[in-house]
VOMAR-840675 format. One line per field, with one value per atom (N, C-alpha, C, O, CB): residue number from 1; x negated, y negated, z. Coordinates in nm, 2 decimals. Glycine has a CB too. Layout:
REM VOMAR-840675
n <- NUM_...;
u <- X_...;
v <- Y_...;
w <- Z_...;
***
This chain:
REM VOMAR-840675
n <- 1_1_1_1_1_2_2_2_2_2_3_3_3_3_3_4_4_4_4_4_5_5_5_5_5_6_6_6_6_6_7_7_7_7_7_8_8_8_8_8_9_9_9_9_9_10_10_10_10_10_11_11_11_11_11_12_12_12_12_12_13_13_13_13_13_14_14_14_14_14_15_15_15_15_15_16_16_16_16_16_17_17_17_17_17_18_18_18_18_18_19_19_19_19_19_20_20_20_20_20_21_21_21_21_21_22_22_22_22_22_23_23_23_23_23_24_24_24_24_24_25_25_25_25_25_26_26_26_26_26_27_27_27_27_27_28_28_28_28_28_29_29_29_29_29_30_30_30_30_30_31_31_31_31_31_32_32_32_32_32_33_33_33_33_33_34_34_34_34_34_35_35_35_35_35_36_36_36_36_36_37_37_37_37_37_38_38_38_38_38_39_39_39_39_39_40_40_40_40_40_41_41_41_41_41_42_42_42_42_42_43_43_43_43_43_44_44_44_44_44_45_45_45_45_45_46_46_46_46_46_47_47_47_47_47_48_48_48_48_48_49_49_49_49_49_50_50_50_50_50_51_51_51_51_51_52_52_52_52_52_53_53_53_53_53_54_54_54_54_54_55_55_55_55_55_56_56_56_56_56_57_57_57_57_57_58_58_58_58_58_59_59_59_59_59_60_60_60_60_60_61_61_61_61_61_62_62_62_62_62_63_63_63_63_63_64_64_64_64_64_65_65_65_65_65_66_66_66_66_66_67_67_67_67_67_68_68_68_68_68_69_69_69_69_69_70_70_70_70_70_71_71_71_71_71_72_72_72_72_72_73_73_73_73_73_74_74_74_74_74_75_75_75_75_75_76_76_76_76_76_77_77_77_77_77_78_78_78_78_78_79_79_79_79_79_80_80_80_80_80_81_81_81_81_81_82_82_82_82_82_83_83_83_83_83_84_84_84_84_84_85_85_85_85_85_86_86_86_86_86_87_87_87_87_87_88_88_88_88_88_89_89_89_89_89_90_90_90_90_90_91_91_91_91_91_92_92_92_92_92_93_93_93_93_93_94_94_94_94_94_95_95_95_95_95_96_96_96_96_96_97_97_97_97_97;
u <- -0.08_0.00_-0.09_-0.18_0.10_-0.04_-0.15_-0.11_-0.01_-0.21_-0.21_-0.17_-0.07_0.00_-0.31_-0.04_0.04_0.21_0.31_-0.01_0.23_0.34_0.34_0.44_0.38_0.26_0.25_0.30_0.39_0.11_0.24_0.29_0.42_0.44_0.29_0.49_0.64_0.70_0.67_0.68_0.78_0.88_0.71_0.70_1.04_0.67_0.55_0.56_0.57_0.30_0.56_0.55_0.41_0.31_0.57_0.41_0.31_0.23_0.31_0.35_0.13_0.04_0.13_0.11_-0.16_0.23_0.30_0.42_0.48_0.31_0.48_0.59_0.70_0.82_0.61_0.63_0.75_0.73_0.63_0.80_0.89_0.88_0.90_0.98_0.96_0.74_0.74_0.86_0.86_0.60_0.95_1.02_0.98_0.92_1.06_1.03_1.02_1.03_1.07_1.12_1.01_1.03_1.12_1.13_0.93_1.18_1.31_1.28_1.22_1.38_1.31_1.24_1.38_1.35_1.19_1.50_1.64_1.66_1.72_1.76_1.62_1.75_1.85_1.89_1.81_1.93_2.06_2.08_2.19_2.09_1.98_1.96_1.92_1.90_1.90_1.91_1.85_1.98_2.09_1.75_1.93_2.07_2.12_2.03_2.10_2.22_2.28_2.31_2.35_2.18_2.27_2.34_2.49_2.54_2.26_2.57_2.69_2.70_2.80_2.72_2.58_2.50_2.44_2.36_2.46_2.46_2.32_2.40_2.51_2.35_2.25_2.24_2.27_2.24_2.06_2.38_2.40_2.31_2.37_2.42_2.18_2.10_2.09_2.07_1.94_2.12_2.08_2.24_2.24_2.03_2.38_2.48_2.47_2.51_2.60_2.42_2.46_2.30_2.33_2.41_2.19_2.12_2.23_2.25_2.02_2.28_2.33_2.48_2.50_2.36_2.57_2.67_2.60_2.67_2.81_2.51_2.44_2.41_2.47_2.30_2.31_2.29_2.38_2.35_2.28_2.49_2.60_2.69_2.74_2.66_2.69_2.70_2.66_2.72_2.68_2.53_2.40_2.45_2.44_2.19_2.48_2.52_2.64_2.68_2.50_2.73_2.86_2.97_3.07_2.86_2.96_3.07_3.09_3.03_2.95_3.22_3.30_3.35_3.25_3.42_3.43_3.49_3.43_3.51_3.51_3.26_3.25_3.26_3.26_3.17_3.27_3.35_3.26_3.24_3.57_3.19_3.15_3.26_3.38_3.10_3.18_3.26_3.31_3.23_3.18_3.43_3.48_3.47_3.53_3.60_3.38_3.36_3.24_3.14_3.34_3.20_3.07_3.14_3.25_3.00_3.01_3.06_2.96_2.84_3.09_3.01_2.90_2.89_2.97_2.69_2.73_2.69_2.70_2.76_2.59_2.69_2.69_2.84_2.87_2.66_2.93_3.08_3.11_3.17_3.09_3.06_3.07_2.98_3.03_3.00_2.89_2.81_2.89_2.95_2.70_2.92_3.06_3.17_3.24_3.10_3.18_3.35_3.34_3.42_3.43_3.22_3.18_3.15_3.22_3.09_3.06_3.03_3.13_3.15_3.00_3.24_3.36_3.46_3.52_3.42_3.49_3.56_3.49_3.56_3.54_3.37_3.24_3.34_3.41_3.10_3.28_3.34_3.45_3.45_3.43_3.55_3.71_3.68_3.68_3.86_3.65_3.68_3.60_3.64_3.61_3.50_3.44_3.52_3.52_3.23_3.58_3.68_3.79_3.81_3.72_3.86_3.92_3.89_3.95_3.97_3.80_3.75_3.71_3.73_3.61_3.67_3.61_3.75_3.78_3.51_3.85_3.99_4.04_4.08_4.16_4.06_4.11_4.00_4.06_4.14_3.88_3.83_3.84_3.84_3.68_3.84_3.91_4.05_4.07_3.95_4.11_4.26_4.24_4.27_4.38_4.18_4.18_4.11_4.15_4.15_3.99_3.93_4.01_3.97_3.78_4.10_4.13_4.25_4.32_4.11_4.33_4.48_4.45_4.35_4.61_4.56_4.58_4.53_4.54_4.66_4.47_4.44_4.61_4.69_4.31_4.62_4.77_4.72_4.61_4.85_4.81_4.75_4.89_5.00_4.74_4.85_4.91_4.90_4.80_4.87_5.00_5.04_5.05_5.12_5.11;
v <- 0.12_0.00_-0.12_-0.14_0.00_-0.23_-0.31_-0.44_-0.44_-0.37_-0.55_-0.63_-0.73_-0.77_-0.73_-0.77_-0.86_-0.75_-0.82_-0.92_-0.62_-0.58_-0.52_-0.46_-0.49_-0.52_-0.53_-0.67_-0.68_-0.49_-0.78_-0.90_-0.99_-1.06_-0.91_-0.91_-0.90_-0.89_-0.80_-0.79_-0.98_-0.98_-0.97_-0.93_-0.79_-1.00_-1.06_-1.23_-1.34_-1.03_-1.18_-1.31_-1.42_-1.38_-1.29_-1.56_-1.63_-1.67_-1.67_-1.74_-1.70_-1.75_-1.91_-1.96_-1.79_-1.98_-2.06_-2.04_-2.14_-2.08_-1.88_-1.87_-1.84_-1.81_-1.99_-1.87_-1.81_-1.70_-1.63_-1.89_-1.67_-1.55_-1.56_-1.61_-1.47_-1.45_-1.44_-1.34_-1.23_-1.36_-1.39_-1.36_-1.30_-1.35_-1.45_-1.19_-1.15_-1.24_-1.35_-1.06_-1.22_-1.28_-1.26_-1.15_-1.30_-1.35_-1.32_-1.29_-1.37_-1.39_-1.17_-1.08_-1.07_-1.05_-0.88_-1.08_-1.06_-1.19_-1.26_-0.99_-1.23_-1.38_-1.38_-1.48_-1.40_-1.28_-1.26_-1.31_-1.35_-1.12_-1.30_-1.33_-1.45_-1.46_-1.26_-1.55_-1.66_-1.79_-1.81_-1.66_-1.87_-1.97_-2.03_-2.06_-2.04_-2.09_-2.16_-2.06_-2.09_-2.29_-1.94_-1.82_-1.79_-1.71_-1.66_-1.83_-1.77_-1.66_-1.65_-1.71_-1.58_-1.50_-1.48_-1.39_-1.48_-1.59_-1.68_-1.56_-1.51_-1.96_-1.55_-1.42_-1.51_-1.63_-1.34_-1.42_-1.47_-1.56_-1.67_-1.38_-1.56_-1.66_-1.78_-1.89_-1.61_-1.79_-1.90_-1.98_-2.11_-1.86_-1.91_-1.99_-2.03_-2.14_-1.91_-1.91_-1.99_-2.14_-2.25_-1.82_-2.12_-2.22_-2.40_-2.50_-2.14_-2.34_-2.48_-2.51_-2.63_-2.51_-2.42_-2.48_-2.51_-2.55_-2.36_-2.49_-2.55_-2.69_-2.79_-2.47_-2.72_-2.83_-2.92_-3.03_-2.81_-2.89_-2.94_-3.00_-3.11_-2.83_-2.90_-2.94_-3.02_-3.11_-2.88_-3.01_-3.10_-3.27_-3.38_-3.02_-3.26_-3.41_-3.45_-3.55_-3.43_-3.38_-3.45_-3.41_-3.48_-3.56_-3.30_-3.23_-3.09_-2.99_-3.16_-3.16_-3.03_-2.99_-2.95_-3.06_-2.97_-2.89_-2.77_-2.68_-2.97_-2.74_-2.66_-2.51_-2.48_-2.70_-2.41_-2.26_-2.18_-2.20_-2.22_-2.08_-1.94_-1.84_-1.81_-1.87_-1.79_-1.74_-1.60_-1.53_-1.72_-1.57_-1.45_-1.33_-1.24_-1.45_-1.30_-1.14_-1.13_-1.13_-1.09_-1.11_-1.05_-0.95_-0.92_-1.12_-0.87_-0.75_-0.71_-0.76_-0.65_-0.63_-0.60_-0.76_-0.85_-0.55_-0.73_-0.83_-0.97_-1.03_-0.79_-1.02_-1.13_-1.18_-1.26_-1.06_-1.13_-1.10_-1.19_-1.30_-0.92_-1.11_-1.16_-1.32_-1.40_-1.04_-1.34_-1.45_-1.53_-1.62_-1.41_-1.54_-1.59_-1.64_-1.74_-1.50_-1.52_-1.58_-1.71_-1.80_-1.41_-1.66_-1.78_-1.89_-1.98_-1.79_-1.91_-2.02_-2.09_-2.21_-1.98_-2.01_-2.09_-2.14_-2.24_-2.03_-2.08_-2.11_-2.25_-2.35_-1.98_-2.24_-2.35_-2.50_-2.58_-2.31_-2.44_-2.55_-2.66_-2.78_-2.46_-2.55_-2.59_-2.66_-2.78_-2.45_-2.60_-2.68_-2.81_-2.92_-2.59_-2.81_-2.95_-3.07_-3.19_-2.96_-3.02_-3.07_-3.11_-3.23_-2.96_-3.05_-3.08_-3.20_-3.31_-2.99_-3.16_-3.26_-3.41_-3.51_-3.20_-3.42_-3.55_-3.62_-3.74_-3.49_-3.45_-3.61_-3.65_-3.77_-3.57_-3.60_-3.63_-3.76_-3.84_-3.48_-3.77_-3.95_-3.98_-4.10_-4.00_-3.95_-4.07_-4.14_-4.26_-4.00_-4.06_-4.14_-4.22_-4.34_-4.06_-4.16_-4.27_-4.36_-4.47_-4.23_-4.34_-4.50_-4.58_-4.69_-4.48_-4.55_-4.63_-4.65_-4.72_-4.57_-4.58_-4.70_-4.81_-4.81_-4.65_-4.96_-5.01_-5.01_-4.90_-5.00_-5.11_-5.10_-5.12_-5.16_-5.23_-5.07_-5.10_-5.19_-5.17_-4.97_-5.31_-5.44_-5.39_-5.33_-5.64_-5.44_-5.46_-5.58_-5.64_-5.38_-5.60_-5.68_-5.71_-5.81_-5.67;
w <- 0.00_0.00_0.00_0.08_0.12_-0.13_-0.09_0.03_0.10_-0.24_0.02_0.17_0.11_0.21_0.26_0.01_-0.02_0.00_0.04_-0.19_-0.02_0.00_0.15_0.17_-0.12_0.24_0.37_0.42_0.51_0.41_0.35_0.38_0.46_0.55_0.29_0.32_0.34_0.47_0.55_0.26_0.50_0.61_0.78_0.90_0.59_0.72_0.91_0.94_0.89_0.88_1.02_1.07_1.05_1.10_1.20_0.97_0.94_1.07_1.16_0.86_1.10_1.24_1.29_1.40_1.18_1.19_1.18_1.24_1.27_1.08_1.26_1.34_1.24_1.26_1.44_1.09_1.01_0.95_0.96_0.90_0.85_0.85_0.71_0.65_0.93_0.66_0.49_0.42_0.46_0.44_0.33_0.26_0.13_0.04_0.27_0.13_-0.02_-0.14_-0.11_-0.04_-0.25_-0.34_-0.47_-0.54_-0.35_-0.48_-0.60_-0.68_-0.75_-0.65_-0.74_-0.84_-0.98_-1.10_-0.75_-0.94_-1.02_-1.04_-0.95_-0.96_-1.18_-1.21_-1.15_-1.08_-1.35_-1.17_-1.13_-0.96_-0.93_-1.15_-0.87_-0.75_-0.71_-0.59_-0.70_-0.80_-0.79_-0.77_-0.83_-0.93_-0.68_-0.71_-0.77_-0.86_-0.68_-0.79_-0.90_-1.06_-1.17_-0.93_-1.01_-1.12_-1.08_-1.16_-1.10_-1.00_-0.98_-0.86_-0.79_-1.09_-0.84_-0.76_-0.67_-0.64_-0.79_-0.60_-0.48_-0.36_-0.33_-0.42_-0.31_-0.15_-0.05_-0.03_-0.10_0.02_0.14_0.20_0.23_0.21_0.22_0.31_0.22_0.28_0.34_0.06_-0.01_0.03_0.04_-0.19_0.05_0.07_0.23_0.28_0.03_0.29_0.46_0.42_0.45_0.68_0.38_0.36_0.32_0.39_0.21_0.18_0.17_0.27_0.30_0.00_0.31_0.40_0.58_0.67_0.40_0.60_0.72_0.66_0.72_0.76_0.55_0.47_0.48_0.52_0.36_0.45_0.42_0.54_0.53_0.37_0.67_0.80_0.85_0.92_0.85_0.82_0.90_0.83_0.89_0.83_0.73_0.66_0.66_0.59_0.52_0.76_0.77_0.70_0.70_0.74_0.65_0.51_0.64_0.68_0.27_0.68_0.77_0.66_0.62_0.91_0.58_0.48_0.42_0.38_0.38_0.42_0.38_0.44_0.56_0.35_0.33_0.41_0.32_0.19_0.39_0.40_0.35_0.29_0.32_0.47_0.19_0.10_0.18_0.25_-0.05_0.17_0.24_0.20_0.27_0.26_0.08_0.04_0.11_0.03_-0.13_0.24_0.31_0.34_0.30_0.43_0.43_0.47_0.57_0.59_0.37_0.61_0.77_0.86_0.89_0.70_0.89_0.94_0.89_0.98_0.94_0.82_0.71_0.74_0.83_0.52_0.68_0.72_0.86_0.87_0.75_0.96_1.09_1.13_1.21_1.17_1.07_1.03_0.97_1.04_0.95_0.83_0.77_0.83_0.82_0.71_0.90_0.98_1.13_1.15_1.07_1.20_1.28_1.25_1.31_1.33_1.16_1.05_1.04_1.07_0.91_0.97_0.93_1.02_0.99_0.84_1.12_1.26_1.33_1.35_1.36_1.35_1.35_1.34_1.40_1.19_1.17_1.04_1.09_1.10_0.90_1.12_1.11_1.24_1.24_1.11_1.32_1.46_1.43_1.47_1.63_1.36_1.43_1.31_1.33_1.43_1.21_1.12_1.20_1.19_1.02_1.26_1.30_1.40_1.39_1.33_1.48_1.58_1.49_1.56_1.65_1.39_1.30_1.27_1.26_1.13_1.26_1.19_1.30_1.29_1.07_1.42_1.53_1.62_1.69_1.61_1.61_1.60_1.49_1.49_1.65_1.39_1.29_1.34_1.33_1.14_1.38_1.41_1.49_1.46_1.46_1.64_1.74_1.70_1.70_1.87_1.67_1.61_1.51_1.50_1.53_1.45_1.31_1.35_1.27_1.16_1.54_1.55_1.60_1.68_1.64_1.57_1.62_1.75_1.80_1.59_1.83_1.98_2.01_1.94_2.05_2.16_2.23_2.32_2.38_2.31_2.34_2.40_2.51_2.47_2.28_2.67_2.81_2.84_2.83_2.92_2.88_2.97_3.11_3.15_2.96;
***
């Protein structure tokens, strides 16, 4: 076996972790085809910038699946939470007397 396919999946002296490499067009993103880690990649992205709307695609399975479904529960709640201060910030103040 040589060291570059030993490589694979160790951990760098950096603390990351080497990734195989995309060997299938077909597996590559923006084919229609993007791997689970390339979709949870951009709906975290996506999160991270303020886009509560985004939702993992629901044909996972197994693990991923379960991953998917938190994600998207995640999502909704904090969606929800964004329109619910939108409202209160954008009524009318109530003035007392």
């Amino acid at each position: 076996m040589d060291r570059e396919a030993e490589a694979i999946n160790e951990n760098k002296p950096n603390g990351q972790l080497v990734q195989p490499p995309i060997s299938d067009a077909a597996d590559r993103p923006g084919n229609g085809n993007a791997p689970f880690e390339y979709e949870l990649l951009h709906a975290l992205e996506a999160i991270s910038m303020g886009d509560f709307s985004v939702r993992m695609s629901s044909e996972q399975t197994g693990f991923s699946s379960k991953i998917a479904d938190a994600f998207n529960n995640i999502a909704a709640s904090n969606e929800r939470m964004a329109k619910q201060r939108e409202a209160v910030t954008s009524a009318p103040p109530v003035l007392t007397l």
